[in-house]
C-alpha positions in Angstrom: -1.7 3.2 4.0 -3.5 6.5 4.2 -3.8 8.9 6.8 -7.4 8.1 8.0 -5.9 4.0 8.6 -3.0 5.4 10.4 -4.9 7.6 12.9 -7.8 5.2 12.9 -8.9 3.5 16.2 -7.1 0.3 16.1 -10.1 -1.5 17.6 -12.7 -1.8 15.7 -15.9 -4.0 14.9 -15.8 -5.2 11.2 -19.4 -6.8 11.5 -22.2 -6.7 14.2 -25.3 -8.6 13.2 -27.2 -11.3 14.7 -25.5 -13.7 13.3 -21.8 -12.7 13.0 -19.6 -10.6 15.2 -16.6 -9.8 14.0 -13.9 -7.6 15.2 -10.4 -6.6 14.4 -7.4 -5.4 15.9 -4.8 -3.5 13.6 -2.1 -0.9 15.6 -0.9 0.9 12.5 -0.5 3.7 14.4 2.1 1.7 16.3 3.7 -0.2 14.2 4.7 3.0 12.1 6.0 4.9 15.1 7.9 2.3 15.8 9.4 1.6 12.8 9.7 5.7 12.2 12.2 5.5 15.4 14.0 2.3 13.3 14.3 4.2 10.3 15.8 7.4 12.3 18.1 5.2 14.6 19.4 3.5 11.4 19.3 6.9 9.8 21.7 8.2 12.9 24.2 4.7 12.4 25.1 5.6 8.6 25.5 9.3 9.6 28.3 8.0 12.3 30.1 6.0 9.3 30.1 8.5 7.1 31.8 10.7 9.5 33.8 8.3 10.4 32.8 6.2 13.4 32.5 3.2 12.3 32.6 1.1 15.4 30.0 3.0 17.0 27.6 3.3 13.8 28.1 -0.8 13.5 27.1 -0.4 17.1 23.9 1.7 16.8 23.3 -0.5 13.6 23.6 -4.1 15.9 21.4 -2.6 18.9 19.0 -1.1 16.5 18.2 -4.3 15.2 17.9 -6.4 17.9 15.7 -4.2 20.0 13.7 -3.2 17.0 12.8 -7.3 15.8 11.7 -7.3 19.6 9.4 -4.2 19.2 8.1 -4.9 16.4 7.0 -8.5 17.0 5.0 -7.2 20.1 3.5 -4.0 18.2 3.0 -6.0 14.6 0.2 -7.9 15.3 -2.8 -8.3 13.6 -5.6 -9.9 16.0 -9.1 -10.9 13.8 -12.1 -12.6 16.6 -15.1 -14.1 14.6 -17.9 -15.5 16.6 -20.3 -17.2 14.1 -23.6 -18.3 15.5 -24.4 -20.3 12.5 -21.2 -22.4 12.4 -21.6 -22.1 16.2 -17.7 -21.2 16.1 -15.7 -18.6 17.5 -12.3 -18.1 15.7 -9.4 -16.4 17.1 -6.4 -15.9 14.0 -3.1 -13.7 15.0 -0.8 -13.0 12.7 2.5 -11.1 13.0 6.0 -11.6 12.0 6.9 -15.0 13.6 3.8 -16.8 11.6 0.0 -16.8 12.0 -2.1 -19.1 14.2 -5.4 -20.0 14.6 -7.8 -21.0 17.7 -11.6 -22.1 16.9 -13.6 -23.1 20.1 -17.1 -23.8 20.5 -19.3 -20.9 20.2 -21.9 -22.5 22.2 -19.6 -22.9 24.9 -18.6 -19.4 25.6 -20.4 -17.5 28.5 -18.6 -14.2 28.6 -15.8 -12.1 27.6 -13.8 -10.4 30.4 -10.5 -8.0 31.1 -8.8 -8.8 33.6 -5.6 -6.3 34.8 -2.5 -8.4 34.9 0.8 -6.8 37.4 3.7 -6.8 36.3 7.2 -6.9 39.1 6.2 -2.9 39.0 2.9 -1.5 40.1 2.4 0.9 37.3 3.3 -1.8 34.6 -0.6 -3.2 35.1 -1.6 -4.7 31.4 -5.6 -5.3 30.7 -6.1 -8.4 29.1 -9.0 -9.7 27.2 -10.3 -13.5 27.9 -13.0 -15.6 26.4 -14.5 -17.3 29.4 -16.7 -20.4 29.4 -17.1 -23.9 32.1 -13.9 -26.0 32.0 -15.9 -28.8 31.4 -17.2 -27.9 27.9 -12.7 -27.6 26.9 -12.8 -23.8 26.7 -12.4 -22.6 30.3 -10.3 -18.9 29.6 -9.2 -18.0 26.2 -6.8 -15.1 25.9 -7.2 -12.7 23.0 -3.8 -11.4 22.5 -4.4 -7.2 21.9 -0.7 -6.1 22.3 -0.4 -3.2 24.1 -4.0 -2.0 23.5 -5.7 0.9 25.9 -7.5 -0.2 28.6 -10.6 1.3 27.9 -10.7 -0.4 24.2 -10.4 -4.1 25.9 -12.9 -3.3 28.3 -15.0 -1.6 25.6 -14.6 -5.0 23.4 -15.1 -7.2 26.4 -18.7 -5.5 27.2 -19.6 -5.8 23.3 -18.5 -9.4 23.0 -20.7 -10.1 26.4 -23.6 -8.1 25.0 -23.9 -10.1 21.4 -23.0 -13.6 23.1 -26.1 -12.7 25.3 -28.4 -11.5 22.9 -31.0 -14.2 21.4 -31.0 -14.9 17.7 -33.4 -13.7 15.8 -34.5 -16.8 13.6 -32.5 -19.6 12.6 -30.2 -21.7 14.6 -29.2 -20.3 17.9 
């Protein structure tokens, strides 16, 4: 990993043609903060057994573990959307550290993509959320494109591009 991946925008577009829109999510930038404060926080633990506080370094050892597995299976996520006119398929793949899985819906079916602000129990825990949206009849209905704890403005970014190509006609070929 170099610098320039680290500081890089963590949404991104990987292909934009008429054919094939792809786009990526990667939070690198995340992913090593978070495991920057793991490495310290163990760092901290072996400092406390050395000097002889065993119980609470086993302590700080035991919490940092648990609470870092949590944050890291939100943060280390790799999203990948591929929207493929010519196979008329749109394919969502996640993968982070429980497993990978894969969604493919019709292409054809797909009207829209829009963010919509979930609430949490507080008002100032609002999370934007990006959703494939097509009819309910066709088996799609809302699709939602898991983006971790992505900024706003990138999802609604990413929601206005992914509108923008699915309403643009085809130049040639099969729509």
């Amino acid at each position: 990993m170099t610098l320039a991946n680290l500081l890089a925008d963590p949404l991104r577009v990987t292909q934009d043609s008429d054919t094939v829109l792809e786009i990526e999510n990667r939070p690198m930038r995340r992913a090593a903060i978070t495991v920057g404060a793991i490495l310290l926080a163990v760092a901290m633990a072996l400092a406390a057994i050395a000097d002889g506080a065993i119980g609470t370094g086993v302590m700080v050892l035991a919490v940092t573990a648990l609470i870092g597995w949590m944050i890291l299976g939100e943060t280390v996520q790799l999203t990948q959307l591929r929207l493929d006119r010519a196979a008329d398929q749109a394919r969502l793949r996640v993968t982070g550290l429980k497993g990978r899985t894969e969604q493919k819906l019709q292409l054809s079916h797909l009207e829209r993509a829009e963010p919509r602000t979930r609430y949490g129990k507080h008002a100032s825990r609002e999370v934007v959320e990006l959703y494939l949206v097509g009819p309910a009849g066709g088996g799609i209905g809302d699709t939602r494109i898991p983006m971790g704890r992505a900024d706003p403005q990138d999802v609604i970014r990413m929601a206005t591009l992914i509108s923008t190509w699915l309403g643009r006609a085809p130049t040639g070929g099969r729509p």
